[in-house]
Steps between C-alpha positions, in 0.01 A plus 500: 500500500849640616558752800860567640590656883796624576694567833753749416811543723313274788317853556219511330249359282382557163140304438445680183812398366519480119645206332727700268716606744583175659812457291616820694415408805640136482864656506427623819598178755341700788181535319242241504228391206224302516361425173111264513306396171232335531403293102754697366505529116778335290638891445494556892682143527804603213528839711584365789732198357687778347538755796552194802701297275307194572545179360262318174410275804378709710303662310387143378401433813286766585284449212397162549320457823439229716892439547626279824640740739853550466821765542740591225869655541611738183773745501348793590207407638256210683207347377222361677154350439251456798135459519241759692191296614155570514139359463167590330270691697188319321624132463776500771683301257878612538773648263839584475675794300812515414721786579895534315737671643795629402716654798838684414786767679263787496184407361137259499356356218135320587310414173188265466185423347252527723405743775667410847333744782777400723742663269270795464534524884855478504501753244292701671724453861822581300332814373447636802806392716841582394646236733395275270644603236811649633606140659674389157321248212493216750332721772239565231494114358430352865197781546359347200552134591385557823153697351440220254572190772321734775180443212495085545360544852137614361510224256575243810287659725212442185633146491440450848142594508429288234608186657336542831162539290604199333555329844155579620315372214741176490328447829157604485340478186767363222386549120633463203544948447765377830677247345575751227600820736740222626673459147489823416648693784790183479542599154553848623761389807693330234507743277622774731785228648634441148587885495598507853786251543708626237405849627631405786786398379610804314459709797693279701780558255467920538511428891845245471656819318828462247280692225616870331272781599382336836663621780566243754334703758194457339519107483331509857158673397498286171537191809153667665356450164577131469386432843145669362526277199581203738191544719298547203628168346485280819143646502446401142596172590256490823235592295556180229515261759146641655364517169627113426318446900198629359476308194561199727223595715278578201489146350470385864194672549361416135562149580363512826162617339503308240549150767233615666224598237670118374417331839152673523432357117612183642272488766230631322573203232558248824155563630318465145648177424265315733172738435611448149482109594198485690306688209652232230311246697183676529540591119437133397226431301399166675134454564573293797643787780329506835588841548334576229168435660574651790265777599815757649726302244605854372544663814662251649771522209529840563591429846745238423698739296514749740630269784772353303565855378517579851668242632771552257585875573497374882723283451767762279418738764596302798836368262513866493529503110362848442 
C-alpha cells in the first residue's frame, strides 16, 4: 500500500496527494513529500527507485527484513533502518518491526512490511499540524524517531510487570510454569537489546551531526532521543541481571525443598532401621523364644516400637533436625 502527503510552500497540506504528481512537486525545494508504503509490491518498489533515485542497495535493504540497525550516506539522500517495538496482546511475547527510511532535501521516504501504529500516529500528527511538516525533512525524520522510540516504553512497562510476577512466585510458591516465565521473558530482554544497542548507536550518529540533509540544529532533539534509548537500554540491562537473580533464587528454593523432603526421607529411613531390626529378630523361626510365650508378648512389641520410635524423633527434635 502507497499514500503520499505533501506540504506545499511550508503553507499547506495536501493529505490526498496523488502519487503522479510527485515528480512535479519534487522540483519545488520549499515543498515537502512524504511518501509511506507499507508491503509494497515489486512495481511500487521500481517506482520509487526511479523517481528518488535510490540506490540497488537500498532498495535491497528494504526488502529483506530483520537487518541490524544502521545509517547510510548516498548523494542525494540518507538511508536509515530502525526497529519500532511492540508485544502481543495474547502471549505478551515481544516483536520488533522494522521501519526504512530514506530522508532527503525536500522529501520522506518510510517503507516496511509490517504495520507500525506508531508510524500511523505520526502520520496521523503530521496530517494535522503543519509545523511538522513545514520544519524541513529532518524536522519530519526526528517526529518519526521520536513516535517509534516514544512506542518502547509500553513494551518496558509490559516487561516490568512481568518480572515482578515472576518475583512473587520465585518467593512463594516456585514451579516449574516459573522457571519457564523466567526464560522466556530473558529471551525477550535479549532479544529487544540486540536491536537496541546498535539502535542506539545510529541515533547517536544523527545527534553528533556532519551528515547532508540534517541540519545541525536538529542534532540536539536527535540527543533527547538517545538519552530515551539510553534509559531504555540501562533498563534492559536491569532487567537481565534481575531475571539472572531470579533464576538464582529459583534453584535455591528447588534445592531447598528438595534437602528437606531429602532430610525428612532420611529420618523417616533413620527411625525404620531399628523397627526394621527389632522385627528381624522377632521374625525368627526358632521354637525356643521366651517372648514367644509371653501372654502380652505382642503388645508388648508394639510398645517397644513405639518407644524407640519415639525416642528417636525426641532425640532429632531436641538436635533440632526438623
Amino acid at each position: 500500500m502507497m499514500k503520499a502527503m505533501l506540504c506545499k510552500g511550508k503553507k499547506e497540506i495536501i493529505s490526498s496527494f496523488k502519487y503522479s504528481e510527485i515528480k512535479d512537486a519534487l522540483k519545488r525545494d520549499d515543498n515537502l513529500i512524504w511518501v509511506e508504503l507499507e508491503n509494497p509490491t515489486k512495481d511500487e518498489l521500481a517506482l520509487i527507485k526511479d523517481d528518488f533515485n535510490l540506490h540497488p542497495l537500498t532498495v535491497e535493504d528494504c526488502v529483506n527484513t530483520n537487518a541490524r540497525p544502521k545509517i547510510d550516506q548516498f548523494p542525494t539522500y540518507l538511508f536509515l533502518i530502525l526497529h519500532a517495538a511492540g508485544y502481543n496482546e495474547s502471549t505478551f511475547k515481544v516483536k520488533t518491526l522494522e521501519l526504512n527510511i530514506c530522508v532527503g532535501k525536500n522529501f520522506l521516504l518510510t517503507i516496511h512490511m509490517d504495520s507500525i501504529p506508531s508510524l500511523r500516529n505520526a502520520w496521523n500528527r503530521a496530517e494535522k499540524n503543519i509545523s511538522l511538516m513545514s520544519g524541513g525533512s529532518d524536522n519530519l525524520l526526528y517526529q518519526v524517531i521520536d513516535s517509534l522510540v516514544d512506542n518502547y516504553f509500553p513494551v518496558i512497562d509490559m516487561l516490568d510487570t512481568r518480572i515482578d510476577k515472576i518475583e512473587n512466585e520465585v518467593f512463594s510458591k516456585p514451579q516449574e510454569p516459573t522457571l519457564k516465565q523466567i526464560f522466556s521473558v530473558k529471551n525477550d530482554v535479549l532479544f529487544l537489546r540486540r536491536f537496541m544497542a546498535p539502535q542506539r548507536e545510529t541515533i547517536n550518529l544523527l545527534a553528533k551531526g556532519g551528515h547532508s540533509f540534517i541540519n545541525p540544529s536538529t542534532g540536539i532533539y536527535f540527543r533527547d532521543i538517545s538519552d530515551n534509548l539510553i534509559f531504555i537500554l540501562d533498563t534492559i540491562d536491569t532487567y537481565r541481571d534481575t531475571l539472572a537473580s531470579a533464576l538464582d533464587a529459583y534453584l535455591s528454593n528447588i534445592g531447598q525443598k528438595t534437602n528437606e523432603i531429602m532430610k525428612t526421607l532420611t529420618i523417616i529411613a533413620t527411625i525404620m532401621m531399628p523397627l526394621t531390626l527389632i522385627t528381624g529378630i522377632y521374625g525368627m523361626n526358632f521354637r525356643h523364644m521366651p517372648e514367644i510365650g509371653w501372654r502380652f508378648g505382642y503388645l508388648g512389641f508394639y510398645i517397644l516400637v513405639a518407644l524407640v520410635a519415639g525416642g528417636m524423633l525426641v532425640y532429632f527434635k531436641k538436635n533440632k533436625w526438623f
